[in-house]
PDB file of N, CA, C and O in Angstrom, chain B, residues numbered from 101:
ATOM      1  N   UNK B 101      -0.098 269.882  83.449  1.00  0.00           N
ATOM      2  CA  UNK B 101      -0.598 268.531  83.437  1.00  0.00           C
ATOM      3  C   UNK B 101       0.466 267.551  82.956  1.00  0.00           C
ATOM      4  O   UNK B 101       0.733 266.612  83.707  1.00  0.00           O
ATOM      5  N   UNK B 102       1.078 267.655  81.843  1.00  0.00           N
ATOM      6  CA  UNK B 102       2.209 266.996  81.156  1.00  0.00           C
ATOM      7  C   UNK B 102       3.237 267.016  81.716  1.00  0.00           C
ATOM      8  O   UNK B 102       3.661 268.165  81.847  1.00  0.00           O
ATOM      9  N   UNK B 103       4.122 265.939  82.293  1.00  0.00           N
ATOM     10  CA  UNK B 103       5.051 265.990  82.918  1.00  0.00           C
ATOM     11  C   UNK B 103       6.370 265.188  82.171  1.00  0.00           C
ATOM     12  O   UNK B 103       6.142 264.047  81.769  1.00  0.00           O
ATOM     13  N   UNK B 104       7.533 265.666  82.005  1.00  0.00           N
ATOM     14  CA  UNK B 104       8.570 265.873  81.111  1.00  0.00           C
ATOM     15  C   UNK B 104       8.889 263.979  82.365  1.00  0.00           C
ATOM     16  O   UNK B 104       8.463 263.599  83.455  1.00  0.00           O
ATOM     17  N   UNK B 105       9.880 263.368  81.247  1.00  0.00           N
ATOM     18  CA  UNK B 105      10.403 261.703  81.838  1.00  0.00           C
ATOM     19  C   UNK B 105      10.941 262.348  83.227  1.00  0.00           C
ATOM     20  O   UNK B 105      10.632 261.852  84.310  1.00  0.00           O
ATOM     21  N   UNK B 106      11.768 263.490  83.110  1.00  0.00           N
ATOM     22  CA  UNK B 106      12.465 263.906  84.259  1.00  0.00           C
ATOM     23  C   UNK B 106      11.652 264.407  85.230  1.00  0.00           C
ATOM     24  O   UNK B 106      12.147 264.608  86.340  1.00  0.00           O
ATOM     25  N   UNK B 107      10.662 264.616  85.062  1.00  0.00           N
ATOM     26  CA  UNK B 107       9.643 265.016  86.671  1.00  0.00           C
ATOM     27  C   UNK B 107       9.341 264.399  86.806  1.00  0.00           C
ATOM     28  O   UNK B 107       9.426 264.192  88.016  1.00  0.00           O
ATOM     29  N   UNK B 108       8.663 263.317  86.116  1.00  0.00           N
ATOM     30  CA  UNK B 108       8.376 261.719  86.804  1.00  0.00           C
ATOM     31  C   UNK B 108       9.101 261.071  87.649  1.00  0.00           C
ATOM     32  O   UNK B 108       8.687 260.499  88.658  1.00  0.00           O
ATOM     33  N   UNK B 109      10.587 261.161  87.137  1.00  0.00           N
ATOM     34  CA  UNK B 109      11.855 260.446  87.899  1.00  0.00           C
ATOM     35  C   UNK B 109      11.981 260.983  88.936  1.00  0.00           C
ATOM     36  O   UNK B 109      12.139 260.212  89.883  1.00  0.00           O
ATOM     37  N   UNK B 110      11.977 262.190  89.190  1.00  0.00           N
ATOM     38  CA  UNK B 110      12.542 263.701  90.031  1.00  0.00           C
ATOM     39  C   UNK B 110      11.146 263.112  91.266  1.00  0.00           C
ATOM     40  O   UNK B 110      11.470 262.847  92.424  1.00  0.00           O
ATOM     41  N   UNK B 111      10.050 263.014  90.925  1.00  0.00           N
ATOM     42  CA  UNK B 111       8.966 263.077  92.130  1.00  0.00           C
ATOM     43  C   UNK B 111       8.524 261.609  92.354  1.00  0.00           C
ATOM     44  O   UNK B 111       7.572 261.418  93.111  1.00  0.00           O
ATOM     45  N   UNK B 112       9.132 260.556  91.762  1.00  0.00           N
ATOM     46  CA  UNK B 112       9.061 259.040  91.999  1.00  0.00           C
ATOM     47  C   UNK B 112       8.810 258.732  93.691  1.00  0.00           C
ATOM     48  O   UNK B 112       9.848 258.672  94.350  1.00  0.00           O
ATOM     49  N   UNK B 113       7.992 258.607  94.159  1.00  0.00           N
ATOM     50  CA  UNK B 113       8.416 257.652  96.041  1.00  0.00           C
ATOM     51  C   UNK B 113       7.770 256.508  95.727  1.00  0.00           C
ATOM     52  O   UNK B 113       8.093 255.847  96.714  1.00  0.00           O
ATOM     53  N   UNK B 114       6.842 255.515  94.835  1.00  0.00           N
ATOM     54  CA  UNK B 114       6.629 254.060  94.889  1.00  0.00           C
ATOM     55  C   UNK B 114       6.358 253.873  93.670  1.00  0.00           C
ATOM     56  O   UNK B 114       6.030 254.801  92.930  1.00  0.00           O
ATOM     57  N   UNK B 115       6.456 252.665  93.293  1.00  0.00           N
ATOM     58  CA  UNK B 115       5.831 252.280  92.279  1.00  0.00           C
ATOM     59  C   UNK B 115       4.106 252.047  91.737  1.00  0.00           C
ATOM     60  O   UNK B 115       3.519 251.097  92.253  1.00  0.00           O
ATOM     61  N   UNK B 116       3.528 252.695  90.972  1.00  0.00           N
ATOM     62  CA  UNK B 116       2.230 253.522  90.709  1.00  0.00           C
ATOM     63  C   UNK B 116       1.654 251.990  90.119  1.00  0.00           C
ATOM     64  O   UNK B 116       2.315 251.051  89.676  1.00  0.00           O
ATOM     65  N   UNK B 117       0.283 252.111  90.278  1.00  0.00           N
ATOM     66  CA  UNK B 117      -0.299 251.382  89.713  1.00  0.00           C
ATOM     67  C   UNK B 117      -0.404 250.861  88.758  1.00  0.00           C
ATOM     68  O   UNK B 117      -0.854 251.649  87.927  1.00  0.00           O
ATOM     69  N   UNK B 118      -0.170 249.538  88.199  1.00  0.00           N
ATOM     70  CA  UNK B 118       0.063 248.851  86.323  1.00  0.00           C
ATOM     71  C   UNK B 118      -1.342 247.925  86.671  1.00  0.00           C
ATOM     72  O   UNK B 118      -1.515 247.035  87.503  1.00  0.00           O
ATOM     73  N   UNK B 119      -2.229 248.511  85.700  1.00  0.00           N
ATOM     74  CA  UNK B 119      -3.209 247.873  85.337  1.00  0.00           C
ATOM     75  C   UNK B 119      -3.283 246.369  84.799  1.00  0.00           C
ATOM     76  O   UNK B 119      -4.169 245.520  84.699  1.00  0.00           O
ATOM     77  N   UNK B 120      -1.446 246.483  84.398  1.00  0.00           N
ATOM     78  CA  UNK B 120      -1.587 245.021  83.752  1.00  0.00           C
ATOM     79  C   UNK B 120      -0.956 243.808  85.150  1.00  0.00           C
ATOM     80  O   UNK B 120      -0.327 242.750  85.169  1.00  0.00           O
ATOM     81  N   UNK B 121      -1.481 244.595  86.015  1.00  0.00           N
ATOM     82  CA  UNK B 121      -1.119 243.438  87.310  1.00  0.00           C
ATOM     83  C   UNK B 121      -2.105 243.783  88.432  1.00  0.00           C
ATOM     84  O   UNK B 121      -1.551 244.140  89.472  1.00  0.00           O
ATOM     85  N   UNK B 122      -3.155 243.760  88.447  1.00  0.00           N
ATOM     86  CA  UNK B 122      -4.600 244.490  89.243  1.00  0.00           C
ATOM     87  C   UNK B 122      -4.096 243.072  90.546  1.00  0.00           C
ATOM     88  O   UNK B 122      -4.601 243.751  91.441  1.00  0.00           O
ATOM     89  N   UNK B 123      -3.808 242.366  90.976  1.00  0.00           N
ATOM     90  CA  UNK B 123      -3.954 241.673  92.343  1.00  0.00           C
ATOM     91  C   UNK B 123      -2.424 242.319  93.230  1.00  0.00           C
ATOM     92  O   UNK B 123      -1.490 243.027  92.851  1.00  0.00           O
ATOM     93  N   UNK B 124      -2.792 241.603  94.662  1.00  0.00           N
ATOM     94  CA  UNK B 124      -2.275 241.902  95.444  1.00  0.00           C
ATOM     95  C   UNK B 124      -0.391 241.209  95.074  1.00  0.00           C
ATOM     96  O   UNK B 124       0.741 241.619  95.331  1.00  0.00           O
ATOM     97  N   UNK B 125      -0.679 240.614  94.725  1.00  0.00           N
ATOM     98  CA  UNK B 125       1.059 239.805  94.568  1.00  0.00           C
ATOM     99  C   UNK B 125       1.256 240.111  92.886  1.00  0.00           C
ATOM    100  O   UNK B 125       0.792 239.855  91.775  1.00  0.00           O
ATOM    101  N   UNK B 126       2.390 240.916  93.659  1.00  0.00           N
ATOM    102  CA  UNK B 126       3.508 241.667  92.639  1.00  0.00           C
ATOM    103  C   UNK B 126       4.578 241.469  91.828  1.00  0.00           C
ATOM    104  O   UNK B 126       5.368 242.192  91.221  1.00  0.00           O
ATOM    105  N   UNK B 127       4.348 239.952  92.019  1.00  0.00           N
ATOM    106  CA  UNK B 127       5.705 239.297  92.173  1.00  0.00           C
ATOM    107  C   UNK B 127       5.914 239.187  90.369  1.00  0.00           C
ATOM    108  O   UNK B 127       7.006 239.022  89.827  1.00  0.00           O
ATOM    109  N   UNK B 128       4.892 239.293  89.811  1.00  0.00           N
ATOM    110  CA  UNK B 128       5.061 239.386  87.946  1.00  0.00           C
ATOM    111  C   UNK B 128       5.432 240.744  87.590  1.00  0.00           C
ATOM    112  O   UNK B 128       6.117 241.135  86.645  1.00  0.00           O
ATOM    113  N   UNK B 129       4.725 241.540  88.730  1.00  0.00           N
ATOM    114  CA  UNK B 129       5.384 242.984  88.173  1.00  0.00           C
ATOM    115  C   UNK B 129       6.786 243.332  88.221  1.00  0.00           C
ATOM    116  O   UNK B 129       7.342 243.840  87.248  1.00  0.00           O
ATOM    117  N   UNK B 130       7.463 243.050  89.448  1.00  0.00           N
ATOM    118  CA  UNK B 130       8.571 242.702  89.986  1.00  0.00           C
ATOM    119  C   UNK B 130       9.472 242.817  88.569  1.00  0.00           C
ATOM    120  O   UNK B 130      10.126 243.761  88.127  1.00  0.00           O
ATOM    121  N   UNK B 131       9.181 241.157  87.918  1.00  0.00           N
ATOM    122  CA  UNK B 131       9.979 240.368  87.212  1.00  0.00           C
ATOM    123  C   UNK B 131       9.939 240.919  85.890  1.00  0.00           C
ATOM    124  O   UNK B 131      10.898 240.758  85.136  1.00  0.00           O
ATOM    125  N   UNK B 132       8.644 241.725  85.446  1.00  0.00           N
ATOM    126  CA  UNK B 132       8.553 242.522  84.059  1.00  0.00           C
ATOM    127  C   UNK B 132       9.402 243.442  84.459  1.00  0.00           C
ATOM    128  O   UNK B 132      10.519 243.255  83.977  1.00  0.00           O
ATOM    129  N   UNK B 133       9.311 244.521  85.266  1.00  0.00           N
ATOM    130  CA  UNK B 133       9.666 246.031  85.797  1.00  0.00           C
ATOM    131  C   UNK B 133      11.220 245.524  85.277  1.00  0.00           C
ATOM    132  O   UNK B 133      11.727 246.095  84.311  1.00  0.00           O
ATOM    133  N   UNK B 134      12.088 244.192  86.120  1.00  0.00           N
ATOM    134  CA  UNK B 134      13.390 244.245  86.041  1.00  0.00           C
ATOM    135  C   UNK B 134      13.802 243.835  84.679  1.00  0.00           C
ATOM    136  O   UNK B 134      14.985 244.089  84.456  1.00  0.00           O
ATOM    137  N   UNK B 135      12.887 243.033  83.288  1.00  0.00           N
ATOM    138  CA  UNK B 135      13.218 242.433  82.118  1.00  0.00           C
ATOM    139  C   UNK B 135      13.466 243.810  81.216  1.00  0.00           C
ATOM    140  O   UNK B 135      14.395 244.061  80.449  1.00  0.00           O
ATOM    141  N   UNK B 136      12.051 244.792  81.656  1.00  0.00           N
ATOM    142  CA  UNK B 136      11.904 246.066  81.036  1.00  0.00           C
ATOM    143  C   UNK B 136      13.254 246.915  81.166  1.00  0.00           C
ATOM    144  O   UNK B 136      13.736 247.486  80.188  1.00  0.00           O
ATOM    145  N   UNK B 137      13.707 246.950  82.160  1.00  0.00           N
ATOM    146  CA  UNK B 137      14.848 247.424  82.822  1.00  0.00           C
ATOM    147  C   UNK B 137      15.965 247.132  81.847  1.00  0.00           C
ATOM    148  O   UNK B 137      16.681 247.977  81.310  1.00  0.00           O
ATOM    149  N   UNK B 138      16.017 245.793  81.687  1.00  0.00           N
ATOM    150  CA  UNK B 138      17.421 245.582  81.018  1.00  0.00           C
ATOM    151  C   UNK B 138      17.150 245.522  79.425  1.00  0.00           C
ATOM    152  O   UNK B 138      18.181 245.425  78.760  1.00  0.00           O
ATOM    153  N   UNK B 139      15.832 245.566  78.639  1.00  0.00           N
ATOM    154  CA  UNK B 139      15.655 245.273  77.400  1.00  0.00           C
ATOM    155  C   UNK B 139      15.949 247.153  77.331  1.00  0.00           C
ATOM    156  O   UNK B 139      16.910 247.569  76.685  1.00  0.00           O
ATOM    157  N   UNK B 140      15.325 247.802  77.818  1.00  0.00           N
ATOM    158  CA  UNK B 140      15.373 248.917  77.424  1.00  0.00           C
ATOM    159  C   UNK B 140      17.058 249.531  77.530  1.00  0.00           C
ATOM    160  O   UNK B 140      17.608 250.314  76.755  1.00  0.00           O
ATOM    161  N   UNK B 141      17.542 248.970  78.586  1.00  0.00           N
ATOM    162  CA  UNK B 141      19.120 249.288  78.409  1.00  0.00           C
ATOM    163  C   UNK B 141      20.049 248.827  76.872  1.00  0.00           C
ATOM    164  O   UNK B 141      20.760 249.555  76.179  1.00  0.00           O
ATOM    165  N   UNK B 142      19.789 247.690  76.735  1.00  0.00           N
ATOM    166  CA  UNK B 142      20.228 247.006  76.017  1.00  0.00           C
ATOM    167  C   UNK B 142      19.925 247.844  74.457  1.00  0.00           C
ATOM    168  O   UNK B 142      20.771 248.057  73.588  1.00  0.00           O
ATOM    169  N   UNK B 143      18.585 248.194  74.427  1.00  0.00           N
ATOM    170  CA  UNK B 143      17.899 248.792  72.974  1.00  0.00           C
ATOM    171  C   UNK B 143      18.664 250.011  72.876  1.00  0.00           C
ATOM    172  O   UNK B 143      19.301 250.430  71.910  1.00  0.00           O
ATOM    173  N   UNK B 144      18.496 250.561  74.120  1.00  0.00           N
ATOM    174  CA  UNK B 144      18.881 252.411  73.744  1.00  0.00           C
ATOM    175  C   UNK B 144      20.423 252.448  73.417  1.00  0.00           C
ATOM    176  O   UNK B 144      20.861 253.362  72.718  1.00  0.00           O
ATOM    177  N   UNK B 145      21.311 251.394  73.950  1.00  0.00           N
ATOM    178  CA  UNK B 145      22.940 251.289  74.023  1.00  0.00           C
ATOM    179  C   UNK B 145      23.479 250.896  72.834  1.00  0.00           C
ATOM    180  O   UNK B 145      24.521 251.287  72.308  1.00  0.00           O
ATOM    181  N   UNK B 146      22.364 249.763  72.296  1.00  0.00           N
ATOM    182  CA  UNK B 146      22.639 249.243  70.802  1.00  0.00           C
ATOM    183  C   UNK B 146      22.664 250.667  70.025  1.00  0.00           C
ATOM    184  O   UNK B 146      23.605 250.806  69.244  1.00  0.00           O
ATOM    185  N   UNK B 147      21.856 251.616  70.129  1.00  0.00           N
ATOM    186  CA  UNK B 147      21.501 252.899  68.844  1.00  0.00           C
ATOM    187  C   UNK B 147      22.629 253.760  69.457  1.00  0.00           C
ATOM    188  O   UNK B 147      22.921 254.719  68.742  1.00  0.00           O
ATOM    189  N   UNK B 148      23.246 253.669  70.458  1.00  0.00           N
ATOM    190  CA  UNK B 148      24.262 254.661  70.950  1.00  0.00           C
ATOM    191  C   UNK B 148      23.002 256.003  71.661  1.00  0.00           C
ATOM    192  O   UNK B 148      23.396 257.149  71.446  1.00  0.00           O
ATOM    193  N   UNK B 149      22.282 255.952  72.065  1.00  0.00           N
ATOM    194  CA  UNK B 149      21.545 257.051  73.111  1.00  0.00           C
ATOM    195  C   UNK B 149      21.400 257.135  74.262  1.00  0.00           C
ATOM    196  O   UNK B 149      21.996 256.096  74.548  1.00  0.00           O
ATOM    197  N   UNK B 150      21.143 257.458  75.041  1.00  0.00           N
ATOM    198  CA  UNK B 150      21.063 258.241  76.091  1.00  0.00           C
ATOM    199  C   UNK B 150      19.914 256.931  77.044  1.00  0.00           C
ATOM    200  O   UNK B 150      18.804 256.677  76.577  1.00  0.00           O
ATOM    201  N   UNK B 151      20.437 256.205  78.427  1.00  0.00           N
ATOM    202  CA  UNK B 151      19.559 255.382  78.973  1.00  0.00           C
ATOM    203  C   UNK B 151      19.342 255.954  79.931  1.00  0.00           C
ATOM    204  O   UNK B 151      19.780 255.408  80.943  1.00  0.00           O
ATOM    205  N   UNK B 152      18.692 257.112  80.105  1.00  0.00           N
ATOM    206  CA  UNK B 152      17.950 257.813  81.634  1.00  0.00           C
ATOM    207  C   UNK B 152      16.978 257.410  81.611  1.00  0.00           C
ATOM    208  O   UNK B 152      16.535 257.046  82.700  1.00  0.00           O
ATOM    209  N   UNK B 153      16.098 257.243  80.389  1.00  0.00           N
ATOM    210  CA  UNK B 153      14.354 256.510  80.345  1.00  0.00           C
ATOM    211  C   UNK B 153      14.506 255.280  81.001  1.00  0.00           C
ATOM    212  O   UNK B 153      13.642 254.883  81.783  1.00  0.00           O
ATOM    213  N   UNK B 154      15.510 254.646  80.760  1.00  0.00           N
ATOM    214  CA  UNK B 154      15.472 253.001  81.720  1.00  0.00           C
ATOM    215  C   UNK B 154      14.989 253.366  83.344  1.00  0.00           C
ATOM    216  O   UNK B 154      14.157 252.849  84.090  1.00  0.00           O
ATOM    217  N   UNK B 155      16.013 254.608  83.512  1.00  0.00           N
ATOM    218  CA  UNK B 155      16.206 254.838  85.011  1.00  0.00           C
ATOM    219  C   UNK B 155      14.424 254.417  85.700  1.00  0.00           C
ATOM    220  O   UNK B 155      14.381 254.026  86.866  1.00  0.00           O
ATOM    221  N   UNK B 156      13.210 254.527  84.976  1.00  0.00           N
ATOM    222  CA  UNK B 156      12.195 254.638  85.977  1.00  0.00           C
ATOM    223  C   UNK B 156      11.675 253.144  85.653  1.00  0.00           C
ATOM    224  O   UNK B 156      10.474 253.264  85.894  1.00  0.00           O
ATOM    225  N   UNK B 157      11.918 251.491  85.152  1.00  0.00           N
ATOM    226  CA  UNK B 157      11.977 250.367  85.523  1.00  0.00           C
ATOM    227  C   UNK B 157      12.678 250.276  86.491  1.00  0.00           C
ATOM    228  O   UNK B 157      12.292 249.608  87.450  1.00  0.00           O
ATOM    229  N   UNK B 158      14.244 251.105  86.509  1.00  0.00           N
ATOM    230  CA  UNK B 158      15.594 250.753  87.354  1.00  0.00           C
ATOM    231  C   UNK B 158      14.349 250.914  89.221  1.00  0.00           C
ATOM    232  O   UNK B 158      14.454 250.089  90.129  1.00  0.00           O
ATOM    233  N   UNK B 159      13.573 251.868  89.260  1.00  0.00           N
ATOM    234  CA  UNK B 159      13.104 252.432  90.317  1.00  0.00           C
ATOM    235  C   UNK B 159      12.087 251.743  90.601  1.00  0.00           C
ATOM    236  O   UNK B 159      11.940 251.305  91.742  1.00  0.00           O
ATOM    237  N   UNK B 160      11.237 251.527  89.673  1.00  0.00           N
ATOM    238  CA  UNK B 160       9.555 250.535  90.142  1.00  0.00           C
ATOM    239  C   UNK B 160      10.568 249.061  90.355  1.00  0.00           C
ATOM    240  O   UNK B 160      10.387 248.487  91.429  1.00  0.00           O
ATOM    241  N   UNK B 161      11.395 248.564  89.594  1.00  0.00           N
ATOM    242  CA  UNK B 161      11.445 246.968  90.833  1.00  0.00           C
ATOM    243  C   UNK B 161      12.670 247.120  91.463  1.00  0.00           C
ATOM    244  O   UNK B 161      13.213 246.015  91.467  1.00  0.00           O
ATOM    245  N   UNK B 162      13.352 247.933  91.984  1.00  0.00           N
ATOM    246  CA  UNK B 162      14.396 248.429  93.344  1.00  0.00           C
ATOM    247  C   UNK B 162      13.170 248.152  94.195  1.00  0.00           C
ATOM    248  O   UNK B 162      13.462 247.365  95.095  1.00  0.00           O
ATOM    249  N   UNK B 163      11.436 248.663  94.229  1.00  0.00           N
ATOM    250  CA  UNK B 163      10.978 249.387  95.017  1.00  0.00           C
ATOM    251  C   UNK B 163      10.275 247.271  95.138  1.00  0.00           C
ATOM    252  O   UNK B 163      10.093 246.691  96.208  1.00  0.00           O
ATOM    253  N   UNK B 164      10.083 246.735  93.945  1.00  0.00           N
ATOM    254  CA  UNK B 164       8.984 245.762  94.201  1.00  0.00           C
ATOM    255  C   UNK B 164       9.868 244.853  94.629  1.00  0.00           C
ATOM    256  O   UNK B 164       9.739 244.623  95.831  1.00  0.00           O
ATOM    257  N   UNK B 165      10.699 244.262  94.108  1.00  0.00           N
ATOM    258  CA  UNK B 165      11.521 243.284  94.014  1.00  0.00           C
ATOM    259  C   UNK B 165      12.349 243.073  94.982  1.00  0.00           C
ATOM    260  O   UNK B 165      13.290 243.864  94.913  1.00  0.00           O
ATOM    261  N   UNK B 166      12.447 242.099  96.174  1.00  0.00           N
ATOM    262  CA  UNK B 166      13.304 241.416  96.996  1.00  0.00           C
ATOM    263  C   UNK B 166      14.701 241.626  96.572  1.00  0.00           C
ATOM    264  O   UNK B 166      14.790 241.616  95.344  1.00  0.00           O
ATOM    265  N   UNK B 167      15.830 241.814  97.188  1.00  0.00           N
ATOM    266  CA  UNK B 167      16.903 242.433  96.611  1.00  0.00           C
ATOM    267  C   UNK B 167      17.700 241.168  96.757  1.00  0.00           C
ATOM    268  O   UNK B 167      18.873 241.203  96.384  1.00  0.00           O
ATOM    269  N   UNK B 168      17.137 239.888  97.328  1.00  0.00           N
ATOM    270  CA  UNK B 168      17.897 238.689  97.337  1.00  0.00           C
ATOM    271  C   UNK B 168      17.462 238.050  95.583  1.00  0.00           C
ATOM    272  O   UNK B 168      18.271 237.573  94.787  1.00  0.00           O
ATOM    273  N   UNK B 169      15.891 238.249  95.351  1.00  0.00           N
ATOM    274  CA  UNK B 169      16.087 237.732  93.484  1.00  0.00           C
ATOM    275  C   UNK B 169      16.162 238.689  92.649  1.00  0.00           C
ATOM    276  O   UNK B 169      15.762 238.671  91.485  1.00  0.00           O
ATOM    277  N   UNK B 170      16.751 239.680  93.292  1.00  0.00           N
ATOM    278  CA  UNK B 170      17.731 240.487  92.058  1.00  0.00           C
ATOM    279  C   UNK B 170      19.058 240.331  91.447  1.00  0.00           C
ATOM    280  O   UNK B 170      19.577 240.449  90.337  1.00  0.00           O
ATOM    281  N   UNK B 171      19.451 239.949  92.898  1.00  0.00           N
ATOM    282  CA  UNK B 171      21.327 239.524  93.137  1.00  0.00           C
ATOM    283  C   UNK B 171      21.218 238.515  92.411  1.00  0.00           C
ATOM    284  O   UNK B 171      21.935 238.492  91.411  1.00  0.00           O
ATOM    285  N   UNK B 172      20.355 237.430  92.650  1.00  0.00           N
ATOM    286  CA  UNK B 172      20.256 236.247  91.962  1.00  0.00           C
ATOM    287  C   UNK B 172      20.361 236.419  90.451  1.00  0.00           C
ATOM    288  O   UNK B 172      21.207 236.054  89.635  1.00  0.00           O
ATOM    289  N   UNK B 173      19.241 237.084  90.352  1.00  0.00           N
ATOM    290  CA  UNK B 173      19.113 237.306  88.793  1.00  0.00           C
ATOM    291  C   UNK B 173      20.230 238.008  88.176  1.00  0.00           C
ATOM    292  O   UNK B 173      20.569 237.471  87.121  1.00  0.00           O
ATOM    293  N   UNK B 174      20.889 239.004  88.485  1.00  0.00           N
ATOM    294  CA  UNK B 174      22.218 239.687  88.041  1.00  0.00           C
ATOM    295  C   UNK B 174      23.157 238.319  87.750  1.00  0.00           C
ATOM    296  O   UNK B 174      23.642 238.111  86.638  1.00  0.00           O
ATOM    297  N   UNK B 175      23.374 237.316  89.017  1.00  0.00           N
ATOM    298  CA  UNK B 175      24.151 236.225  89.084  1.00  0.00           C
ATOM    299  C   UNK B 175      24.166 235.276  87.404  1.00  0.00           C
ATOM    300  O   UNK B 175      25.063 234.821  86.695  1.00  0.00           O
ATOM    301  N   UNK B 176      22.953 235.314  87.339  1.00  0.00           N
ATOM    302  CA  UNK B 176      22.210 234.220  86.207  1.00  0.00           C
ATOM    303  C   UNK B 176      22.716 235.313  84.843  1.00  0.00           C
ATOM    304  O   UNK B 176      23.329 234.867  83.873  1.00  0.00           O
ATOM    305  N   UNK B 177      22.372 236.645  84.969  1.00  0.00           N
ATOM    306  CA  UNK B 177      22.525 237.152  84.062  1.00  0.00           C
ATOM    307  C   UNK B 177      24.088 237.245  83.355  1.00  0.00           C
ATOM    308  O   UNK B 177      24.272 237.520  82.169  1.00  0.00           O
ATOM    309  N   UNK B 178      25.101 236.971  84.287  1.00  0.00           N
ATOM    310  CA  UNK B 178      26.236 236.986  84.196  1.00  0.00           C
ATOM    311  C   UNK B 178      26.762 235.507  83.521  1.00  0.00           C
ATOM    312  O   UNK B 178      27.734 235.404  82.773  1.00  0.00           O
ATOM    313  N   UNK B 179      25.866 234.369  83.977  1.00  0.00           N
ATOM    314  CA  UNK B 179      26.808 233.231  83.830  1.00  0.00           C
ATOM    315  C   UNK B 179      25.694 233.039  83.055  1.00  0.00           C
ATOM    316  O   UNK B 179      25.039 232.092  83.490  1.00  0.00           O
ATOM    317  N   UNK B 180      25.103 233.664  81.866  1.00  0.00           N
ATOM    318  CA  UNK B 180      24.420 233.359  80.912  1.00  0.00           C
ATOM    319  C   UNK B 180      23.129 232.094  81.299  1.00  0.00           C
ATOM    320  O   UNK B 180      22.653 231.345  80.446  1.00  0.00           O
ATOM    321  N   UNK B 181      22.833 232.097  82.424  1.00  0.00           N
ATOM    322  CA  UNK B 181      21.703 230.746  82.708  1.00  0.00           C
ATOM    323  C   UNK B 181      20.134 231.746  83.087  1.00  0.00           C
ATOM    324  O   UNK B 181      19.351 231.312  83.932  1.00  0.00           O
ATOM    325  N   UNK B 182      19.843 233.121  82.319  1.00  0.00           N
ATOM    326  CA  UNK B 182      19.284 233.799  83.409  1.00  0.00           C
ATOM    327  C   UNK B 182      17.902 233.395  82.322  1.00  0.00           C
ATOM    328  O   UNK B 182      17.967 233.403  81.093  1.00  0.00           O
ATOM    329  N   UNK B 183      16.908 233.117  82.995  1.00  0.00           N
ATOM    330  CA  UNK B 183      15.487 232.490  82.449  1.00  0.00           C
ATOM    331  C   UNK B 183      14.574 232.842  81.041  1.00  0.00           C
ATOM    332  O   UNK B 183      14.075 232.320  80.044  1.00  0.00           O
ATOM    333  N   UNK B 184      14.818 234.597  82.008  1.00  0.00           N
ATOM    334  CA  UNK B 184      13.648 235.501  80.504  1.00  0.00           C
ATOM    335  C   UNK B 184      14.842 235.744  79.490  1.00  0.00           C
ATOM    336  O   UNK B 184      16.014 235.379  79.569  1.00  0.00           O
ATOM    337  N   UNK B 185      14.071 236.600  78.342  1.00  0.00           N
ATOM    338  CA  UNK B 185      14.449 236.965  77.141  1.00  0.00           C
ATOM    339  C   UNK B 185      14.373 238.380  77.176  1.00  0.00           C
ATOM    340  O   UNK B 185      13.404 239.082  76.888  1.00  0.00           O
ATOM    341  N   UNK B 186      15.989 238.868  77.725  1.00  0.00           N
ATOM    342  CA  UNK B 186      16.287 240.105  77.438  1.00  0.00           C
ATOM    343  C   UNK B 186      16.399 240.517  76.090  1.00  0.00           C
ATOM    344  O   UNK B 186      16.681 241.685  75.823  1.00  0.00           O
TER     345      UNK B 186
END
């Protein structure tokens, strides 16, 4: 029944249902999935550990998220103008 972070990752094909976004437009999940993504990079790198747990945000908004406001957002994230609070 219990499945180790790595079989989750290992048998991933879409992004699974988040209760905390029940309608059809995804577009908040999207934008959490990618904040989650980089807060959790950021946390585990600060303690010096291991960021494979990021890897399954890295996968739910690859899968939700338009790859034109990702680029964007990487863009923003670079020249420090990027919106949320990593």
């Amino acid at each position: 029944m219990s499945e180790t972070i790595e079989d989750k990752i290992r048998n991933y094909r879409t992004a699974p249902f988040d209760a905390r976004f029940p309608n059809t437009n995804q577009t908040r999940n999207c934008f959490q999935n990618y904040l989650d993504f980089h807060r959790c990079n950021k946390a585990l790198s600060a303690k010096g550990q291991d960021v494979a747990p990021c890897d399954w945000y890295h996968r739910v908004y690859k899968t939700l998220c338009p790859m034109s406001w990702v680029g964007k957002w990487d863009e923003q994230i670079e020249s420090g103008s990027f919106p949320g609070k990593i």
